[in-house]
C-alpha positions as CSV (number, residue, x, y, z in Angstrom):
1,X,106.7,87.9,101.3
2,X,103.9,88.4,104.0
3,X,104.9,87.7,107.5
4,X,103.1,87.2,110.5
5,X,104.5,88.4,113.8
6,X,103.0,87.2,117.4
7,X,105.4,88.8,119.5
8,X,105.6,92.1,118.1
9,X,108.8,92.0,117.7
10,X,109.1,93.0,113.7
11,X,105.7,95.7,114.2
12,X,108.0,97.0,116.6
13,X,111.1,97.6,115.2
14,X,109.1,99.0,112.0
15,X,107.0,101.2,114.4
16,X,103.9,100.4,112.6
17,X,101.6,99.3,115.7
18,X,100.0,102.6,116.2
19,X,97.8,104.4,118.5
20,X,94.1,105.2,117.1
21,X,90.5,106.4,117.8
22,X,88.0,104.0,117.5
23,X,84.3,104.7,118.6
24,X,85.8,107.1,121.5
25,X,88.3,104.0,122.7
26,X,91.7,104.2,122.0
27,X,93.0,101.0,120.2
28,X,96.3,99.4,118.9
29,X,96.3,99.2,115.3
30,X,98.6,98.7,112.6
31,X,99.8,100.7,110.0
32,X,99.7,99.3,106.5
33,X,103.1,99.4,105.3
34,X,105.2,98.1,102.7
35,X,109.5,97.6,102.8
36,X,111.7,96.8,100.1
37,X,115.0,95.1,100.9
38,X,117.3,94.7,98.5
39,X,119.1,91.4,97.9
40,X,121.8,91.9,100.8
41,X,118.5,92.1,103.0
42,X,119.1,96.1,103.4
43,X,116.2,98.3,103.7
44,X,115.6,100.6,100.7
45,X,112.3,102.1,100.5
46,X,109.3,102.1,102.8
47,X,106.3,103.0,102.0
48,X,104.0,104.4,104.6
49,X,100.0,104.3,105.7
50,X,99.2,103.0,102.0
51,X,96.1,102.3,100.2
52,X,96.2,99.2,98.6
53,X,94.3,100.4,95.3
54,X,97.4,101.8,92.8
55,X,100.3,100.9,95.7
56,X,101.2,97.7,94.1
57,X,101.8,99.1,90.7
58,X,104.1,101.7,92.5
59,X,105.9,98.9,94.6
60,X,106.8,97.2,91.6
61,X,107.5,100.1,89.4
62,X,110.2,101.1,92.4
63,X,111.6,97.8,92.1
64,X,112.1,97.7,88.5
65,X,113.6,101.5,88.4
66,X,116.0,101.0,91.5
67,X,116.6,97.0,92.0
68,X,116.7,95.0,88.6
69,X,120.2,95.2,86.8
């Protein structure tokens, strides 16, 4: 699921609005992240400052190691 966020509220709680360098200025930017929940809506895995190349092979080989019965 992809979710957009207008107040803030969710890059908050996930701290992934961060701080950054840009051109000399610093600027808000966010962190590309990804968060598995399990079905009980629990968080079980982050994964941090990703690359989106080989990440969503990894996501789904998590899932499929830790979350299918």
């Amino acid at each position: 699921m992809l979710l957009t966020d207008e107040s803030g509220e969710v890059l908050e709680k996930y701290e992934v609005l961060k701080n950054k360098k840009m051109f000399g200025k610093e600027v808000k930017s966010i962190e590309r992240s990804t968060f598995v929940f399990n079905k009980f809506g629990e968080l079980v895995k982050e994964f941090r400052n990703v690359k989106p190349g080989p990440h969503p092979e990894e996501v789904l080989e998590y899932i499929k190691e830790n979350l299918t019965n």
